[in-house]
The first five atom37 places (N, CA, C, CB, O) and aatype in JSON, in Angstrom:
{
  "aatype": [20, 20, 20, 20, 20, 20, 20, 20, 20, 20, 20, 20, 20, 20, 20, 20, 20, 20, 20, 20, 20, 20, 20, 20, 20, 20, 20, 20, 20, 20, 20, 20, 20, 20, 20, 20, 20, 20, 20, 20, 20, 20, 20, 20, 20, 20, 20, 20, 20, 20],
  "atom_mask": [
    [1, 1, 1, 1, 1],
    [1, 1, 1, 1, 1],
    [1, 1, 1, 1, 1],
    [1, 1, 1, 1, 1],
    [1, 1, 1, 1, 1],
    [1, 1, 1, 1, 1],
    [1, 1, 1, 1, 1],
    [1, 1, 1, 1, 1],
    [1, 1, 1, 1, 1],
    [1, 1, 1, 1, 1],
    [1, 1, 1, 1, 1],
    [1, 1, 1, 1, 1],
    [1, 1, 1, 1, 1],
    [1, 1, 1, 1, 1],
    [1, 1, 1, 1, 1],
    [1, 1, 1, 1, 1],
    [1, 1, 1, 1, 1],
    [1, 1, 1, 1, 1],
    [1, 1, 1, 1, 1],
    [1, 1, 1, 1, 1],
    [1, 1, 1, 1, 1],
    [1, 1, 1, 1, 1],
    [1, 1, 1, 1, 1],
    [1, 1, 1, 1, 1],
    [1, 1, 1, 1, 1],
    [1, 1, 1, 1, 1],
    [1, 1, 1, 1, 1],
    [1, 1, 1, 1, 1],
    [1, 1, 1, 1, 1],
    [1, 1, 1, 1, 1],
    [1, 1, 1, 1, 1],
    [1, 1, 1, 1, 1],
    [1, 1, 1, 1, 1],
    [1, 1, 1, 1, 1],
    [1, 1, 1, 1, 1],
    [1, 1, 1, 1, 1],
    [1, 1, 1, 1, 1],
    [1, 1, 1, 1, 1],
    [1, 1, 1, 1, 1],
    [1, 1, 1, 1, 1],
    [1, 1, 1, 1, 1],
    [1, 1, 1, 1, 1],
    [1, 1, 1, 1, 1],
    [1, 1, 1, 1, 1],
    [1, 1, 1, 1, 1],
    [1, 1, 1, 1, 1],
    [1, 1, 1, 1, 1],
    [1, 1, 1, 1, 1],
    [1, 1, 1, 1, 1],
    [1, 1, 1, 1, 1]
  ],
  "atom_positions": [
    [[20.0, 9.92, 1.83], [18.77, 9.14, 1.86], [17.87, 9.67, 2.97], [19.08, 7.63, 2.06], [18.2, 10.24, 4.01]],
    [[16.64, 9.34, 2.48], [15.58, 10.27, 3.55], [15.61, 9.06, 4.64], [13.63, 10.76, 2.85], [15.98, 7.89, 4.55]],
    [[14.99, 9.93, 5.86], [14.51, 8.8, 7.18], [13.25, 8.79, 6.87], [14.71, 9.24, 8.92], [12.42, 9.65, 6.58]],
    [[13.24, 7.06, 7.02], [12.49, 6.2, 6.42], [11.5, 5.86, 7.71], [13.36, 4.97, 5.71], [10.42, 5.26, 7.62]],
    [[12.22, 6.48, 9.21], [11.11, 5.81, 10.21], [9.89, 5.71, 10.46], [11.17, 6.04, 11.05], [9.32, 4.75, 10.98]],
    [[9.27, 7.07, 9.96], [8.04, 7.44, 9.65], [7.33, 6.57, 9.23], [7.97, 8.28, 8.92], [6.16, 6.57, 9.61]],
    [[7.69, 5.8, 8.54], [6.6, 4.88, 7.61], [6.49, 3.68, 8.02], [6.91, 4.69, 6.17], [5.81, 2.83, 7.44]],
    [[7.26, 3.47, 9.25], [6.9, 2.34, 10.04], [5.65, 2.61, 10.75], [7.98, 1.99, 11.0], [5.19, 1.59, 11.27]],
    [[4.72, 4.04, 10.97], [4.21, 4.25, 11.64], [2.54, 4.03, 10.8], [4.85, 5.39, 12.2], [1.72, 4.93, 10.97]],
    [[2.29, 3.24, 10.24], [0.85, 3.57, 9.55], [-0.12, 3.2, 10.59], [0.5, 2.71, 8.09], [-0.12, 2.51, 11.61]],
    [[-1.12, 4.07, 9.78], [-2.7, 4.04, 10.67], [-3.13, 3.14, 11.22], [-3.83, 4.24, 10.06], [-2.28, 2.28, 11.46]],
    [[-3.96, 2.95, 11.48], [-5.33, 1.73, 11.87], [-5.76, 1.53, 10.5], [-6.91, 2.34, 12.99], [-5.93, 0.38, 10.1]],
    [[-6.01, 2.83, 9.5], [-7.54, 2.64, 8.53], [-6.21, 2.41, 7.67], [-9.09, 4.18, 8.08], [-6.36, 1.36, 7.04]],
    [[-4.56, 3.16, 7.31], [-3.96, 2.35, 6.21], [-3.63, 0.67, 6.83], [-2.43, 3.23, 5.67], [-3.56, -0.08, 5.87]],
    [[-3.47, 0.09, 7.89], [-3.35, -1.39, 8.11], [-4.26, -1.73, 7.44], [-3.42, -1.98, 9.4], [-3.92, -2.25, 6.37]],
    [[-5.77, -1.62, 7.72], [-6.47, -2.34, 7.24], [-7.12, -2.66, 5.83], [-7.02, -2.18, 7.87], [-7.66, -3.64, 5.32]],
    [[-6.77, -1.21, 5.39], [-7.03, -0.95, 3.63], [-6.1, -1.92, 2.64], [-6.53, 0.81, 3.17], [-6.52, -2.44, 1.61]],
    [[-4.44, -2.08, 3.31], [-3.84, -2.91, 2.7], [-4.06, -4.68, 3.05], [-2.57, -2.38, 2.89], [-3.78, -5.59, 2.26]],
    [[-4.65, -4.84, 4.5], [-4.95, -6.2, 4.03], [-6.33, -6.71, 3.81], [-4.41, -7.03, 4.88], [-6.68, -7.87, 4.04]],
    [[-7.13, -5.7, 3.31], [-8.09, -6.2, 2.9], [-8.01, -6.17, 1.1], [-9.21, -5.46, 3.62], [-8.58, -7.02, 0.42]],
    [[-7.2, -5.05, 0.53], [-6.43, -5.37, -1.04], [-5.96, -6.54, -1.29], [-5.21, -4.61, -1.35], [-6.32, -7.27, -2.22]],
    [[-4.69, -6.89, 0.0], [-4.1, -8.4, -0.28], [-4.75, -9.48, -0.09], [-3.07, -8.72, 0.39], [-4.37, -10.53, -0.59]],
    [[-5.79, -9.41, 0.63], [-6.97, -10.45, 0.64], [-7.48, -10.56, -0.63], [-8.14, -10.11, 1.56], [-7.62, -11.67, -1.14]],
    [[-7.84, -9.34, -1.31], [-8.91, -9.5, -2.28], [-8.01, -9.59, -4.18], [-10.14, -7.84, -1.94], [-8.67, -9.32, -5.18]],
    [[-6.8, -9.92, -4.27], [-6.0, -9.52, -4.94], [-5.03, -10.89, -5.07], [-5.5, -8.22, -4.4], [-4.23, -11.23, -4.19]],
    [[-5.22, -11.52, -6.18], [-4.66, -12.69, -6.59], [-3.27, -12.89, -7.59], [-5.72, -13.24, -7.16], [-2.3, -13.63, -7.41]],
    [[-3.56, -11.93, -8.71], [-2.1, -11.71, -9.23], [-2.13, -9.95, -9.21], [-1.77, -12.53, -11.03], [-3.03, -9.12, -9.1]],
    [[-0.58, -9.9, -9.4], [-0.77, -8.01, -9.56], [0.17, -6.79, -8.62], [-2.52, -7.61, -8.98], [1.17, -7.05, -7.95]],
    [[-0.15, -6.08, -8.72], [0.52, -5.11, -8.08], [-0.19, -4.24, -6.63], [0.78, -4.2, -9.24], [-1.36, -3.91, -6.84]],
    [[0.18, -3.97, -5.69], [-0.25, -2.84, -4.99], [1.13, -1.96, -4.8], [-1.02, -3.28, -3.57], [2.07, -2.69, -4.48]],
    [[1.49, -0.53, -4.93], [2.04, 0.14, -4.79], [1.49, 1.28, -3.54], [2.25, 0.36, -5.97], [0.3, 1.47, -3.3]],
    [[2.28, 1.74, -3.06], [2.06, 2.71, -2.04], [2.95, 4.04, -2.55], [2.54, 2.07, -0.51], [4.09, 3.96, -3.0]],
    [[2.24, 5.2, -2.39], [2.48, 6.56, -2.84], [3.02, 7.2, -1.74], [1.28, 7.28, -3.33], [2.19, 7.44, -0.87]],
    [[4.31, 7.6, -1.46], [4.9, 8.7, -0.62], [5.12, 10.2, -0.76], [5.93, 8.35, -0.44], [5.53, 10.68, -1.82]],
    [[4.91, 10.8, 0.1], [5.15, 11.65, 0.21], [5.19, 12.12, 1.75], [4.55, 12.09, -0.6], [4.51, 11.59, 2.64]],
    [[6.28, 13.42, 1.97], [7.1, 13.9, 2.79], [6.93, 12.44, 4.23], [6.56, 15.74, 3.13], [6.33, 12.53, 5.3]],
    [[7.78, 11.13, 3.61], [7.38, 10.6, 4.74], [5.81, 9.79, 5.12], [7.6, 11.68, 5.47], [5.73, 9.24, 6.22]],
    [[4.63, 9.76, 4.23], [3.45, 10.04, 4.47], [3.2, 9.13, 3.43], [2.96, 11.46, 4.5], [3.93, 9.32, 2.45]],
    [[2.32, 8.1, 3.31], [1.21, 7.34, 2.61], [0.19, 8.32, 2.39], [0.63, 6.11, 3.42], [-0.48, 8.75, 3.34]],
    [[-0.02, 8.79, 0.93], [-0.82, 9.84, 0.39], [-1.68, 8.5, -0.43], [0.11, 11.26, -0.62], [-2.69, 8.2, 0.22]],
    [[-1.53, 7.81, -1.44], [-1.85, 6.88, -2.09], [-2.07, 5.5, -2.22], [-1.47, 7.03, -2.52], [-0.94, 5.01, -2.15]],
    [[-2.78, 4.73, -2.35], [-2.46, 3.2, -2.15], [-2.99, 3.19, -4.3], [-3.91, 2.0, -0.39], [-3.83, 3.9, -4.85]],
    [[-2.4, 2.48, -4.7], [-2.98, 1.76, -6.65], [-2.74, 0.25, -6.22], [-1.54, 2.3, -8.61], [-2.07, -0.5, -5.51]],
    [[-3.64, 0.34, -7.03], [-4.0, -1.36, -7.2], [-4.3, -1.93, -8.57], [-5.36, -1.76, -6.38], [-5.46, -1.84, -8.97]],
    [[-3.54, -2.39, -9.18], [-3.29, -2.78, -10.59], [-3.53, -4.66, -10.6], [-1.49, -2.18, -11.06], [-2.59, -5.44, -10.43]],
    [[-4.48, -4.93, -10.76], [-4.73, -6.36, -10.65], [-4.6, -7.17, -12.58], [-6.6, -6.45, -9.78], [-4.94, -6.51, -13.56]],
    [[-4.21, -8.18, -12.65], [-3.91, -9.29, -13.7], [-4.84, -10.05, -13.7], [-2.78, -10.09, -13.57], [-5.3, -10.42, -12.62]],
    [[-5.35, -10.45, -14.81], [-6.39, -11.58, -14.51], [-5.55, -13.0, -15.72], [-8.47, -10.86, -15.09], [-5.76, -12.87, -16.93]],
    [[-5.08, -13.66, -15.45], [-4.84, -15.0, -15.9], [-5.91, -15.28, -16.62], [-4.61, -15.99, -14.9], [-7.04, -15.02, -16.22]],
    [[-5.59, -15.95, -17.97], [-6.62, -16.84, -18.71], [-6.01, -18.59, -19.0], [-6.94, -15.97, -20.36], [-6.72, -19.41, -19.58]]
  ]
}
């Protein structure tokens, strides 16, 4: 298994990108994209309830 410590380490601009998604994001998904260790990606797949 890879070391995972790295990714305890996110930015300033990824902190804030993810809670301004979870702010704005009611049902749904956010996924985060890795690579070597590294947040390359954030998707945001939102549901809308009827």
């Amino acid at each position: 298994m890879g070391n995972i410590t790295s990714l305890n380490h996110l930015t300033d601009k990824q902190i804030e990108k993810l809670n301004e998604l979870l702010e704005n994001i009611r049902y749904g998904t956010i996924t985060l994209i890795v690579q070597d260790g590294k947040i390359i990606q954030i998707d945001k797949t939102e549901k809308h309830r009827l």
